[in-house]
PQR file with spaces between the fields and no chain letter, atoms N, CA, C, O and H, PARSE charges and radii, in Angstrom:
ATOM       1  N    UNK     1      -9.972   -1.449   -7.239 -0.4000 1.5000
ATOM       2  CA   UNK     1     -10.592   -2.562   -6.558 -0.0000 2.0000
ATOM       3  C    UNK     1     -11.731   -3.047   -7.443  0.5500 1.7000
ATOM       4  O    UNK     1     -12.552   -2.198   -7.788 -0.5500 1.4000
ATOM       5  N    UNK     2     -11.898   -4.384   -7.883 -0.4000 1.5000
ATOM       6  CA   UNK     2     -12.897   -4.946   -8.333 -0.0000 2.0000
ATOM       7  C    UNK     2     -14.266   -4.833   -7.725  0.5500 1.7000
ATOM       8  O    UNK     2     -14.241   -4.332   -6.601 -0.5500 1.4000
ATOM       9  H    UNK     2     -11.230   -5.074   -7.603  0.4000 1.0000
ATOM      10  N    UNK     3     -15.577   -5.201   -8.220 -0.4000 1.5000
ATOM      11  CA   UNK     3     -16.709   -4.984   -7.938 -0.0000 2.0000
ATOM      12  C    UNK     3     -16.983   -5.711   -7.131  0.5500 1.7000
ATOM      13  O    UNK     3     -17.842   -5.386   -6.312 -0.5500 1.4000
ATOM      14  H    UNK     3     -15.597   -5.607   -9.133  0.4000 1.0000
ATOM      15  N    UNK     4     -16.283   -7.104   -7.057 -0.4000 1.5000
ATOM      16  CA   UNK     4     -16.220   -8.147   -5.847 -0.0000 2.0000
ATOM      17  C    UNK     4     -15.724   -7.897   -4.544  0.5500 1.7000
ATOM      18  O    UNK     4     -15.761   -8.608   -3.540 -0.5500 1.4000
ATOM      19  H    UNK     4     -15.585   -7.368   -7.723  0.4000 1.0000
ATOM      20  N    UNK     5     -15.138   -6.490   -4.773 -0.4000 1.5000
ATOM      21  CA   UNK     5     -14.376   -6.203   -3.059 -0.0000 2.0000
ATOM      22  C    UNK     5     -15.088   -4.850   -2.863  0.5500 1.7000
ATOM      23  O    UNK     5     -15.020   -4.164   -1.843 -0.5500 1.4000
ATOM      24  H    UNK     5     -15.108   -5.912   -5.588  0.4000 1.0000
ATOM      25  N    UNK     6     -15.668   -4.607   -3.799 -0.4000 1.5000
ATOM      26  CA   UNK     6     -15.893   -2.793   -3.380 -0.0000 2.0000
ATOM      27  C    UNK     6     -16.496   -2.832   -1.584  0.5500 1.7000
ATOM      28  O    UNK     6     -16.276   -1.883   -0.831 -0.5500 1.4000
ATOM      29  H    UNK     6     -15.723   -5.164   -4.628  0.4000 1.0000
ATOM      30  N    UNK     7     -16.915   -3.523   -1.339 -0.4000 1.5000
ATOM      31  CA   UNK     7     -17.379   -3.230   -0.038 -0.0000 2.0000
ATOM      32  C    UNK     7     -16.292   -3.475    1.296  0.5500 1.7000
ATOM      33  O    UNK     7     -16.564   -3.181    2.460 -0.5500 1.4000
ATOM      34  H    UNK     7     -17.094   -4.293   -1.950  0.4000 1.0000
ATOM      35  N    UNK     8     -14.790   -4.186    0.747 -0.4000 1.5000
ATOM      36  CA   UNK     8     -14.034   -4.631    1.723 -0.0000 2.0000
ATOM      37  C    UNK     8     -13.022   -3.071    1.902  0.5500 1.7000
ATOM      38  O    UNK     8     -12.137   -2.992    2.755 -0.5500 1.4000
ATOM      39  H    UNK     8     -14.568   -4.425   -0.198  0.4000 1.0000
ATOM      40  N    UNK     9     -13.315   -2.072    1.062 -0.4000 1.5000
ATOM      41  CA   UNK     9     -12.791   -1.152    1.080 -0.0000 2.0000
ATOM      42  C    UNK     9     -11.527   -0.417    2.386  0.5500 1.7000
ATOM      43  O    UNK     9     -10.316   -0.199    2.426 -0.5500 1.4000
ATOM      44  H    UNK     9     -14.033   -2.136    0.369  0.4000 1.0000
ATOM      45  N    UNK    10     -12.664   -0.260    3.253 -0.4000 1.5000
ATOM      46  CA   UNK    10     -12.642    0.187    4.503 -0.0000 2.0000
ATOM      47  C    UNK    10     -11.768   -0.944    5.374  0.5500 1.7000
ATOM      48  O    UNK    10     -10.754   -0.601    5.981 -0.5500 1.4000
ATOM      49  H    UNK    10     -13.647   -0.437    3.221  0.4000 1.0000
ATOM      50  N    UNK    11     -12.078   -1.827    5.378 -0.4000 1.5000
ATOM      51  CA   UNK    11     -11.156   -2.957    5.984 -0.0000 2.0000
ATOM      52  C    UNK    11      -9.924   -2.953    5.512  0.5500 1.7000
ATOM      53  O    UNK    11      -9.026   -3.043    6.349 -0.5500 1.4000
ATOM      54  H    UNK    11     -12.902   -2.106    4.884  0.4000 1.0000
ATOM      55  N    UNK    12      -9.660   -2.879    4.482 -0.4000 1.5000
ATOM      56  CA   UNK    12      -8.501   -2.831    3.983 -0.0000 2.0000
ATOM      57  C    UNK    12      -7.572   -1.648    4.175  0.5500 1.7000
ATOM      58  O    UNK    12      -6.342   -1.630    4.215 -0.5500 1.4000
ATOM      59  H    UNK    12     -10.390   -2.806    3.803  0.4000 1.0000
ATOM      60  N    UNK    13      -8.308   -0.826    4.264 -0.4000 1.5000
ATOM      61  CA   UNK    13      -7.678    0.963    4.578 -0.0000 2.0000
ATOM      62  C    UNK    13      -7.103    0.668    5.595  0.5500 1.7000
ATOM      63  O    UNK    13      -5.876    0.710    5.518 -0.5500 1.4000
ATOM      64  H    UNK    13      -9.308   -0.840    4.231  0.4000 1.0000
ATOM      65  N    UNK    14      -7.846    0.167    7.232 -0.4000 1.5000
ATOM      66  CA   UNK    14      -7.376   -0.198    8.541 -0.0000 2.0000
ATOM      67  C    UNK    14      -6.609   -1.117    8.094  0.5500 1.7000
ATOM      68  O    UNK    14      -5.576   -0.585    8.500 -0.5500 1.4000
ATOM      69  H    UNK    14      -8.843    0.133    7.295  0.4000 1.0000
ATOM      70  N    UNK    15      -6.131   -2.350    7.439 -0.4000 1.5000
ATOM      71  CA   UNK    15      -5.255   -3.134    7.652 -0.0000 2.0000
ATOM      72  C    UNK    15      -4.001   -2.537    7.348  0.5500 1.7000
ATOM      73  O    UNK    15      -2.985   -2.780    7.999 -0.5500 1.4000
ATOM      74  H    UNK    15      -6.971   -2.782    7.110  0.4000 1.0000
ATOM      75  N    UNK    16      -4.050   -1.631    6.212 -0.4000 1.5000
ATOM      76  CA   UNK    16      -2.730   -0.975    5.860 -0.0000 2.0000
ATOM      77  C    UNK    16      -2.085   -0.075    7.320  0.5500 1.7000
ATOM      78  O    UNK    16      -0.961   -0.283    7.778 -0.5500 1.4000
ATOM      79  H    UNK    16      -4.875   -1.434    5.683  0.4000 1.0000
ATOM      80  N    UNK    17      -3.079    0.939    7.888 -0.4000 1.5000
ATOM      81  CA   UNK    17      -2.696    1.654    8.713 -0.0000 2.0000
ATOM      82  C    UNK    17      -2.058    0.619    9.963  0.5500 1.7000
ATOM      83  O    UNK    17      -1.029    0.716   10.631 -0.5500 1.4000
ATOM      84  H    UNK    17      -3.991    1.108    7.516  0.4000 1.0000
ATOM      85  N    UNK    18      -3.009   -0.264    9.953 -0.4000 1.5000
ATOM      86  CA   UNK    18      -2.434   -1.330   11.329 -0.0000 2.0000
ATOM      87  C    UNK    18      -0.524   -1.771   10.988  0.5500 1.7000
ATOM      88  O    UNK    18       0.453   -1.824   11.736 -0.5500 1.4000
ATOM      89  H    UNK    18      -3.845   -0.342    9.410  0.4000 1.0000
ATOM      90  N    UNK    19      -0.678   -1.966    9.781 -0.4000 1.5000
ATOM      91  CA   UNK    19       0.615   -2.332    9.218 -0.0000 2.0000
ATOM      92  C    UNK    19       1.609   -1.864    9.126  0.5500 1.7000
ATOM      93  O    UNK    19       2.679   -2.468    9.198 -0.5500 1.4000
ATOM      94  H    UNK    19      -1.471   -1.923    9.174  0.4000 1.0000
ATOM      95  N    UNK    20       1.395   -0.194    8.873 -0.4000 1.5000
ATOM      96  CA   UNK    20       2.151    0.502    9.136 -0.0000 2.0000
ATOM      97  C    UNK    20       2.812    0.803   10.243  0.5500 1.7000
ATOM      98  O    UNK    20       4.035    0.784   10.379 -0.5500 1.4000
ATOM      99  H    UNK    20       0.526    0.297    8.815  0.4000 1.0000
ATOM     100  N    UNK    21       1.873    1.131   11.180 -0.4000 1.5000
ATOM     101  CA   UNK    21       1.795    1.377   13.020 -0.0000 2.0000
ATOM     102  C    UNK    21       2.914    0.786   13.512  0.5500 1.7000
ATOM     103  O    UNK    21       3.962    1.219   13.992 -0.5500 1.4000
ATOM     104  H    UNK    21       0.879    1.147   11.070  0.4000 1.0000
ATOM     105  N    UNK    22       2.249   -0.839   13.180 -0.4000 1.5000
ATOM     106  CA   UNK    22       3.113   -1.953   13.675 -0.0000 2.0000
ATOM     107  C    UNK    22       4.846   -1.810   13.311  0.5500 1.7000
ATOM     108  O    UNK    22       5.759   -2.261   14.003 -0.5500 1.4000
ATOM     109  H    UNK    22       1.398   -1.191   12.790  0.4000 1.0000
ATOM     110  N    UNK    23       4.928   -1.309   12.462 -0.4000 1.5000
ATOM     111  CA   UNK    23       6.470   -1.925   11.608 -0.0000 2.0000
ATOM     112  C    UNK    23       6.583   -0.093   12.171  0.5500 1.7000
ATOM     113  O    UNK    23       7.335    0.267   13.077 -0.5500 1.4000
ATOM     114  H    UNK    23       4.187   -0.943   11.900  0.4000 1.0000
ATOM     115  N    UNK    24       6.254    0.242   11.894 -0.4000 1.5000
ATOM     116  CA   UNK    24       6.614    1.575   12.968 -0.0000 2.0000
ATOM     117  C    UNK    24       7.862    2.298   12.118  0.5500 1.7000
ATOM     118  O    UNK    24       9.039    2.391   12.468 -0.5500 1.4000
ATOM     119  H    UNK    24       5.643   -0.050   11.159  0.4000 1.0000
ATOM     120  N    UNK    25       7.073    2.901   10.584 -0.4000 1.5000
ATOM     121  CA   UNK    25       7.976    3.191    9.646 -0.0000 2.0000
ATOM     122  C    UNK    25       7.445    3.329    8.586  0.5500 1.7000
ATOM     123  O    UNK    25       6.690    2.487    8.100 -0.5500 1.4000
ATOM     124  H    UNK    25       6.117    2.826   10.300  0.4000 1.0000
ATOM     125  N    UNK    26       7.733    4.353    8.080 -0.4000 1.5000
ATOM     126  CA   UNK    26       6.753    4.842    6.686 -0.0000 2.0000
ATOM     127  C    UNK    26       6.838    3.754    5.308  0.5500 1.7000
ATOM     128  O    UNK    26       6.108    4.261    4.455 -0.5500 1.4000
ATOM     129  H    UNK    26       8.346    5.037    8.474  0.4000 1.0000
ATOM     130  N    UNK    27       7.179    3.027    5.002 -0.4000 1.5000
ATOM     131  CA   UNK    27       7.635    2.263    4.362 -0.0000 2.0000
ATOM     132  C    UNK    27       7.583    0.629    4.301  0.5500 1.7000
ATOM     133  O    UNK    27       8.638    0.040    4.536 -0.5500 1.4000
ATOM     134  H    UNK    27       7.772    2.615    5.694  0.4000 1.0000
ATOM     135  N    UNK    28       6.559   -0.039    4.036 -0.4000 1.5000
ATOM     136  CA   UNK    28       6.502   -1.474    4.648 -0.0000 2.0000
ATOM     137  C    UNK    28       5.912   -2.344    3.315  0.5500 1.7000
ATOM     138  O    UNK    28       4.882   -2.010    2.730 -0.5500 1.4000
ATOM     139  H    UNK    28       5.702    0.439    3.845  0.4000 1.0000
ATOM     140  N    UNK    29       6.851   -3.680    2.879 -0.4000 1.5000
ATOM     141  CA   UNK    29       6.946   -4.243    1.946 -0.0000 2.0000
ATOM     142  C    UNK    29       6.354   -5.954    3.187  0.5500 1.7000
ATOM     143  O    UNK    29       6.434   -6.124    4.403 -0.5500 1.4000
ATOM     144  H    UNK    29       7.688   -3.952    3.355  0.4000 1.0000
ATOM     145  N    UNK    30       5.857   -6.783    2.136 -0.4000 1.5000
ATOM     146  CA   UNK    30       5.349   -8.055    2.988 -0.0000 2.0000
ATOM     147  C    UNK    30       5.065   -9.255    1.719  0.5500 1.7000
ATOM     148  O    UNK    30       4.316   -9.367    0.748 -0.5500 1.4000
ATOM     149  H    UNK    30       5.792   -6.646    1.147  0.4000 1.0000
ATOM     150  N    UNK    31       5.640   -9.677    2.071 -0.4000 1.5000
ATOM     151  CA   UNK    31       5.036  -11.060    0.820 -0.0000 2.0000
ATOM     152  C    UNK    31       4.564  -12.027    1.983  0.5500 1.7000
ATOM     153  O    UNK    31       4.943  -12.414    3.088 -0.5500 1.4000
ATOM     154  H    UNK    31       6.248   -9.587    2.859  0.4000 1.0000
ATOM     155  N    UNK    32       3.154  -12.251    0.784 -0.4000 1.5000
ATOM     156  CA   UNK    32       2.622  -13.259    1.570 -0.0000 2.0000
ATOM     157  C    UNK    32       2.792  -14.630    0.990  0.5500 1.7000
ATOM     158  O    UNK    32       1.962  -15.477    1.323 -0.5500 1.4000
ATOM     159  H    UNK    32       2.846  -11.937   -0.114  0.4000 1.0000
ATOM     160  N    UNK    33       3.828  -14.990    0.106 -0.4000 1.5000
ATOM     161  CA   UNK    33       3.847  -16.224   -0.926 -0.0000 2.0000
ATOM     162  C    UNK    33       3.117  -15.900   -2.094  0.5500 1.7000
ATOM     163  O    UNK    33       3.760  -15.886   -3.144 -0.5500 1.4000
ATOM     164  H    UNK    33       4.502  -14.302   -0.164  0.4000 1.0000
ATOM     165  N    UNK    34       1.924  -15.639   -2.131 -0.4000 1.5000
ATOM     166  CA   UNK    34       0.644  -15.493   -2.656 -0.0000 2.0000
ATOM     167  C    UNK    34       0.778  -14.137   -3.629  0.5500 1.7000
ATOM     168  O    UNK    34       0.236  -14.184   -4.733 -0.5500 1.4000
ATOM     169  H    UNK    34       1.402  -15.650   -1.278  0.4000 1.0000
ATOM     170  N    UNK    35       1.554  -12.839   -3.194 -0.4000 1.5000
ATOM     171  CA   UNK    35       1.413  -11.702   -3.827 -0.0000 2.0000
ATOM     172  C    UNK    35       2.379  -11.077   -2.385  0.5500 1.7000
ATOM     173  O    UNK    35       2.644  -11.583   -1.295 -0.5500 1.4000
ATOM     174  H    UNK    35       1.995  -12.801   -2.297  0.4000 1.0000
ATOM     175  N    UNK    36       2.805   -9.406   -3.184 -0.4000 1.5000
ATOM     176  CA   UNK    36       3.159   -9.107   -1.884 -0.0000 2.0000
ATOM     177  C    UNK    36       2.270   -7.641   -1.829  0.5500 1.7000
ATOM     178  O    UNK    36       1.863   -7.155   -2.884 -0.5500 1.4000
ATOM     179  H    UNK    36       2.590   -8.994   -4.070  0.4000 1.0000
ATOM     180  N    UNK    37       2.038   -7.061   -0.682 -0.4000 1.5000
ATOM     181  CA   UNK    37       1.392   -5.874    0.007 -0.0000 2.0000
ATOM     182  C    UNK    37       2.744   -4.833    0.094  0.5500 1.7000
ATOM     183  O    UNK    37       3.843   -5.019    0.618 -0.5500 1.4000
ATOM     184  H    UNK    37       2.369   -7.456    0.175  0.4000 1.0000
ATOM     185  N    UNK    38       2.309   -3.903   -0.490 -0.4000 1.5000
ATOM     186  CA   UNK    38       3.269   -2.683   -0.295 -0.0000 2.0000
ATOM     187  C    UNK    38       2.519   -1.644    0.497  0.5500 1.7000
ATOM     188  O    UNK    38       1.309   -1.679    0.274 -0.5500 1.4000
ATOM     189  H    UNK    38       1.416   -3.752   -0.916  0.4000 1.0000
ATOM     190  N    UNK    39       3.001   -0.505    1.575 -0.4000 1.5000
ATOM     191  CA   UNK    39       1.975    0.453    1.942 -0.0000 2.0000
ATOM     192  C    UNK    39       3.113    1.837    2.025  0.5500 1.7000
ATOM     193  O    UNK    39       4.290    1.579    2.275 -0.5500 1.4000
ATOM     194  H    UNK    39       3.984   -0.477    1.757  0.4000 1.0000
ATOM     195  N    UNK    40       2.820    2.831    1.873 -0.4000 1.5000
ATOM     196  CA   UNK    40       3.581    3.943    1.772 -0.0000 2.0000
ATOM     197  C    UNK    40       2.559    4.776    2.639  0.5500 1.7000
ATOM     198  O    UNK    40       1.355    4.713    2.389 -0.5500 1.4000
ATOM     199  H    UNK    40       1.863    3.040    1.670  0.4000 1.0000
ATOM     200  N    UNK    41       3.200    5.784    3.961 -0.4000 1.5000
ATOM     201  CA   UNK    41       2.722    6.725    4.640 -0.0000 2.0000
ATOM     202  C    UNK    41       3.551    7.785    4.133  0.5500 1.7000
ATOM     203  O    UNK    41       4.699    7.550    3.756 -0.5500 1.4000
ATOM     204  H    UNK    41       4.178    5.835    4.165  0.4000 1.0000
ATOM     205  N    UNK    42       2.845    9.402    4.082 -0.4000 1.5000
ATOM     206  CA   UNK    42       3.473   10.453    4.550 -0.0000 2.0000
ATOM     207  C    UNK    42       2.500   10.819    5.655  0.5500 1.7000
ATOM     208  O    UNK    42       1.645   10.086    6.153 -0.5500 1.4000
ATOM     209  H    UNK    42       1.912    9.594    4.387  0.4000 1.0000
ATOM     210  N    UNK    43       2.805   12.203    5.981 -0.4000 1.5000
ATOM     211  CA   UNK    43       2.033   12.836    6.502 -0.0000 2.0000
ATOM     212  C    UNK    43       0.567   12.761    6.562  0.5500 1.7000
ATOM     213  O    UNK    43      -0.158   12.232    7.405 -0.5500 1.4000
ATOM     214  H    UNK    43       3.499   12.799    5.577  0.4000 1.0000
ATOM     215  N    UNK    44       0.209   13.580    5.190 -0.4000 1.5000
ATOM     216  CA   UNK    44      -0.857   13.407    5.095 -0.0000 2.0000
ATOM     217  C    UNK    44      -1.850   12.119    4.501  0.5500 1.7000
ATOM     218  O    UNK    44      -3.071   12.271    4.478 -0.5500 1.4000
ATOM     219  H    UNK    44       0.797   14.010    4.506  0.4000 1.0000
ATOM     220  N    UNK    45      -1.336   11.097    4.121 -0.4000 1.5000
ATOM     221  CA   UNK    45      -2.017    9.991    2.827 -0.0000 2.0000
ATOM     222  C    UNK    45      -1.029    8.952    3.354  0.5500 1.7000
ATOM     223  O    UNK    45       0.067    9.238    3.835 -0.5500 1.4000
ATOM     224  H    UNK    45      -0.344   10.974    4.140  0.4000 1.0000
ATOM     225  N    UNK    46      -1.562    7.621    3.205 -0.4000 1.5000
ATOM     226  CA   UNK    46      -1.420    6.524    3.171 -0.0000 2.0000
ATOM     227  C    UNK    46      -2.075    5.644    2.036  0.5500 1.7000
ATOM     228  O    UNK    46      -3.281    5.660    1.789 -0.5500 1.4000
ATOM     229  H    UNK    46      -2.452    7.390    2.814  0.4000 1.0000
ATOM     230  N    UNK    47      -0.991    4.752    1.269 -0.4000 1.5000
ATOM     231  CA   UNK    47      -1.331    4.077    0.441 -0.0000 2.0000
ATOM     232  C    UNK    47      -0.736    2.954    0.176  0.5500 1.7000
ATOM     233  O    UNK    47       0.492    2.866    0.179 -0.5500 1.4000
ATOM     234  H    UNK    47      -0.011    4.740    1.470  0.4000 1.0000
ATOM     235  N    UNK    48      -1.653    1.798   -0.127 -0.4000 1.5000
ATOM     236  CA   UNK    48      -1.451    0.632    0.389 -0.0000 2.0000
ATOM     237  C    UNK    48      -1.639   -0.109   -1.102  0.5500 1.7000
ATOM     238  O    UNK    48      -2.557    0.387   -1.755 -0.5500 1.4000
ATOM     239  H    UNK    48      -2.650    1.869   -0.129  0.4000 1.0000
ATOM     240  N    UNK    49      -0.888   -1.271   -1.789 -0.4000 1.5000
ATOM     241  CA   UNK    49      -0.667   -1.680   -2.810 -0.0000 2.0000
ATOM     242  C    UNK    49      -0.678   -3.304   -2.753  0.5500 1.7000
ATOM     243  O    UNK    49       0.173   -3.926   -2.118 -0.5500 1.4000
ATOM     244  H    UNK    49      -0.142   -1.674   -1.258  0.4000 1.0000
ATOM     245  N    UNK    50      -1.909   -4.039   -3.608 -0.4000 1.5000
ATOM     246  CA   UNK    50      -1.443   -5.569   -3.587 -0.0000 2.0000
ATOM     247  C    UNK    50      -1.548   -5.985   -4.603  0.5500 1.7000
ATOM     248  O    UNK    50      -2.562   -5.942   -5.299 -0.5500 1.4000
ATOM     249  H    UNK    50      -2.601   -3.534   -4.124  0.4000 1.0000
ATOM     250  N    UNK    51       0.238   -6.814   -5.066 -0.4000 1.5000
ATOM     251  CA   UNK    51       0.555   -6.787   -6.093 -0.0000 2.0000
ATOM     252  C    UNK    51       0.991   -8.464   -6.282  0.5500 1.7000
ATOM     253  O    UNK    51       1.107   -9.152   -5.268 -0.5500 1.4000
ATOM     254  H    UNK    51       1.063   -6.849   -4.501  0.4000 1.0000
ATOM     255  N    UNK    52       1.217   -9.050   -7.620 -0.4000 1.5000
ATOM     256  CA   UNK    52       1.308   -9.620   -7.967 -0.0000 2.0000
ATOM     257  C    UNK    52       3.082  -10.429   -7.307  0.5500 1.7000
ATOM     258  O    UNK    52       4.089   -9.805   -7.641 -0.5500 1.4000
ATOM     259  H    UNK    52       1.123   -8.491   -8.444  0.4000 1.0000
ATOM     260  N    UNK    53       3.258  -11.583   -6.537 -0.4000 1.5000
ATOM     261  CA   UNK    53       4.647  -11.625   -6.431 -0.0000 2.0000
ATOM     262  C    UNK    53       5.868  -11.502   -7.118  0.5500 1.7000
ATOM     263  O    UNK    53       6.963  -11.526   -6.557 -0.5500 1.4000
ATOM     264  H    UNK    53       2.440  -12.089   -6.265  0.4000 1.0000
ATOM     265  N    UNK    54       5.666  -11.351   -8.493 -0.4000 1.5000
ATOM     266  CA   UNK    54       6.601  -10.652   -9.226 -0.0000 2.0000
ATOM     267  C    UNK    54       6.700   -9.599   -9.439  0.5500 1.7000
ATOM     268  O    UNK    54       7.310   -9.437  -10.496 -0.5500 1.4000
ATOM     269  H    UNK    54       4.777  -11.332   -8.949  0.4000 1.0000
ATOM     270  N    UNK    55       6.424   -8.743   -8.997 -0.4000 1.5000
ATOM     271  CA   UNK    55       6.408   -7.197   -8.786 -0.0000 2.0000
ATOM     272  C    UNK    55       7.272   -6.657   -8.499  0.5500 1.7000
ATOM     273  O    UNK    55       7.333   -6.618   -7.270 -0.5500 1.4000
ATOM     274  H    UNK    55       5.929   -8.875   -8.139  0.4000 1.0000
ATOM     275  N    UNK    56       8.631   -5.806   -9.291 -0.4000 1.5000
ATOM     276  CA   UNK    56       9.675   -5.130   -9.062 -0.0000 2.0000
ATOM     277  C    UNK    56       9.242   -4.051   -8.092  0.5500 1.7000
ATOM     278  O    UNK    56       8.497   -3.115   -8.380 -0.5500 1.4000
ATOM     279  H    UNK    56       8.581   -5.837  -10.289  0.4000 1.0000
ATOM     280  N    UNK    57       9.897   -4.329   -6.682 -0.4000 1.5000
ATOM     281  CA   UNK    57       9.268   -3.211   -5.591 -0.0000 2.0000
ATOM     282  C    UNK    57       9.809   -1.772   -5.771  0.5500 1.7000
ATOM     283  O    UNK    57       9.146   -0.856   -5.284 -0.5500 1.4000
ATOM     284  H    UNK    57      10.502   -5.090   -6.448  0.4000 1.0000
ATOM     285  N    UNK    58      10.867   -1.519   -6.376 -0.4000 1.5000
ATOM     286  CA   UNK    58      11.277   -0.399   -6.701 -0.0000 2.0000
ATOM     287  C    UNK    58      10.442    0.006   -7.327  0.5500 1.7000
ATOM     288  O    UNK    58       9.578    0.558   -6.646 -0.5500 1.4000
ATOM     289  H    UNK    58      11.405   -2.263   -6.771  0.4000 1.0000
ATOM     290  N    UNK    59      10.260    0.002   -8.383 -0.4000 1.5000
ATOM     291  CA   UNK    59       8.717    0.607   -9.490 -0.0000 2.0000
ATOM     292  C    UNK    59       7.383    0.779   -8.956  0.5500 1.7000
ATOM     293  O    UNK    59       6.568    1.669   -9.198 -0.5500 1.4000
ATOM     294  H    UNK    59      10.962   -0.447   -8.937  0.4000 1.0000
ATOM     295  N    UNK    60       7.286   -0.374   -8.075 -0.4000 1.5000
ATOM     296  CA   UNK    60       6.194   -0.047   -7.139 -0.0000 2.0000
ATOM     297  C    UNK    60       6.040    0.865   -6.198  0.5500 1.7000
ATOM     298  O    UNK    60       5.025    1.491   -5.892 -0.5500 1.4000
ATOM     299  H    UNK    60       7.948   -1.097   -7.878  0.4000 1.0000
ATOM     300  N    UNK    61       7.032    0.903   -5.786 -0.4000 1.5000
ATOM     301  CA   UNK    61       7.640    2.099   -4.618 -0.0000 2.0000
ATOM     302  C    UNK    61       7.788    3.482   -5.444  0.5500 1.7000
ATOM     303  O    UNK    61       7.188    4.527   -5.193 -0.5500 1.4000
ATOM     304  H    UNK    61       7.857    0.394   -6.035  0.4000 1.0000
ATOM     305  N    UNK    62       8.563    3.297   -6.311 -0.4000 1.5000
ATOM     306  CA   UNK    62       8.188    4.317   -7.294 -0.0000 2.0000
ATOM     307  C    UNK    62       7.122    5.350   -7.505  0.5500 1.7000
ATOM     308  O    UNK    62       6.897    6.509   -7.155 -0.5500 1.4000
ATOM     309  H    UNK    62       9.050    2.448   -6.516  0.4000 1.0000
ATOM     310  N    UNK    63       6.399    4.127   -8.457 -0.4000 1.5000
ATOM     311  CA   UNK    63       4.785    4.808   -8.971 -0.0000 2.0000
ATOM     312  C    UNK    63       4.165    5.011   -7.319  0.5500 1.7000
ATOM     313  O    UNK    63       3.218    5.793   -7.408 -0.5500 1.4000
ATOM     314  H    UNK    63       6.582    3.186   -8.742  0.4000 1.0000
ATOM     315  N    UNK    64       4.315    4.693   -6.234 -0.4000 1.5000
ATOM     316  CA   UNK    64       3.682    4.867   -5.370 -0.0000 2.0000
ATOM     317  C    UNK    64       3.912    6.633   -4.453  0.5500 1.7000
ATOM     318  O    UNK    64       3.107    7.270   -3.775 -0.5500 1.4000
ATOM     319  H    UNK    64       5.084    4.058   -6.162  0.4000 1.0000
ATOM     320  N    UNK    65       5.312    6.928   -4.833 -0.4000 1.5000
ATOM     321  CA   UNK    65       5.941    8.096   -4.183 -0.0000 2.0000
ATOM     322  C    UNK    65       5.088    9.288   -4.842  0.5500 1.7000
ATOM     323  O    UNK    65       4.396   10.187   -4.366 -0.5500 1.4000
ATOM     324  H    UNK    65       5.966    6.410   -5.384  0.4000 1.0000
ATOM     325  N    UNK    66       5.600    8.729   -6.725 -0.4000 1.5000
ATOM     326  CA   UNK    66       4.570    9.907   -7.423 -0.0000 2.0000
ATOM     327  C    UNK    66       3.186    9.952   -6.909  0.5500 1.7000
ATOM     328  O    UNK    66       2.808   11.018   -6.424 -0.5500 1.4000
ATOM     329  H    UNK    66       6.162    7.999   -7.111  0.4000 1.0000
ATOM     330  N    UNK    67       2.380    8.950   -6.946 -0.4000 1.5000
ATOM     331  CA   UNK    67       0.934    9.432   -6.439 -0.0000 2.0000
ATOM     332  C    UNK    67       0.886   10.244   -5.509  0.5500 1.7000
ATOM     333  O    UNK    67       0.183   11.254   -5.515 -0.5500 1.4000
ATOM     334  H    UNK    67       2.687    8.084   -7.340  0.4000 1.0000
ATOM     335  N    UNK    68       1.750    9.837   -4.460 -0.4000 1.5000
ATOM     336  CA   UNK    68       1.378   10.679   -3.021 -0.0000 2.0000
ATOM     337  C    UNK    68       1.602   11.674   -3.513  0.5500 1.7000
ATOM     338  O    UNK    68       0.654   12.453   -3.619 -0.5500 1.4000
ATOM     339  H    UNK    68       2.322    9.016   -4.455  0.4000 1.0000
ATOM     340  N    UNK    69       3.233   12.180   -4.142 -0.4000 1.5000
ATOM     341  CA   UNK    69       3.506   13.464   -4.351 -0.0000 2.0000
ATOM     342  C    UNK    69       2.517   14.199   -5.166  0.5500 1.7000
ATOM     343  O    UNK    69       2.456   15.411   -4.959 -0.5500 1.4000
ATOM     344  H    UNK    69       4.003   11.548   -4.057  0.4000 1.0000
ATOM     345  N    UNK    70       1.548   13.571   -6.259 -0.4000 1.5000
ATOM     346  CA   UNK    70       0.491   14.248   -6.920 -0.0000 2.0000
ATOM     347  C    UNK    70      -0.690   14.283   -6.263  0.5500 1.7000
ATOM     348  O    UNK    70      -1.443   15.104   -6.787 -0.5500 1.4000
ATOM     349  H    UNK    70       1.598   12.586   -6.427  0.4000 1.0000
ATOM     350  N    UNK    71      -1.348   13.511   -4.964 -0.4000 1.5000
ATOM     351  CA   UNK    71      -2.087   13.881   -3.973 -0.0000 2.0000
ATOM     352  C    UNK    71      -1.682   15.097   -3.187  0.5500 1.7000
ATOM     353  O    UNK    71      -2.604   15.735   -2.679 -0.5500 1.4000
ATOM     354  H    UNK    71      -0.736   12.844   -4.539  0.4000 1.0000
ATOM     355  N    UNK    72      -0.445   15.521   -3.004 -0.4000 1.5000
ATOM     356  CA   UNK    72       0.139   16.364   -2.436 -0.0000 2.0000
ATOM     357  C    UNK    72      -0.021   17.852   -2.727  0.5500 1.7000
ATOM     358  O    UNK    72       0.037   18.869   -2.035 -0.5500 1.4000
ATOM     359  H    UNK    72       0.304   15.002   -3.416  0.4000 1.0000
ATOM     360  N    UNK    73      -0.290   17.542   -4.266 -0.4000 1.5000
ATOM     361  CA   UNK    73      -0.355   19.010   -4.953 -0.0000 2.0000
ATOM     362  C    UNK    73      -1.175   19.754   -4.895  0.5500 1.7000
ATOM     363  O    UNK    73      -1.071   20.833   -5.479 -0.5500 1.4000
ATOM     364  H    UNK    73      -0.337   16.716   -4.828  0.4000 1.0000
């Protein structure tokens, strides 16, 4: 996160979780025109991704599985 958002931090944490909740499924992809929002739940960690609209979601989904799985460790 840039120095321009460091404080939206926390807001953003809740929007992912809201997002998740909602779609009611570990796994939730969203384009907004603009870019799209990726968020990945397990168990323990949630992580939430905003990416450029050309963004191959597989790779994203990807690099996103490894993190958790290396938060995991």
């Amino acid at each position: 996160m840039d120095g321009g958002h460091s404080d939206d931090g926390e807001a953003l944490a809740e929007l992912a979780r809201e997002l998740l909740d909602r779609a009611d499924t570990a796994q939730v992809e969203v384009s907004t025109g603009a870019g799209i929002v990726y968020a990945l739940r397990t168990d323990s960690w949630t992580l939430a991704v905003v990416a450029g609209r050309f963004a191959l979601s597989s790779l994203v989904f990807f690099d996103m599985r490894r993190a958790l799985e290396e938060l995991g460790a």
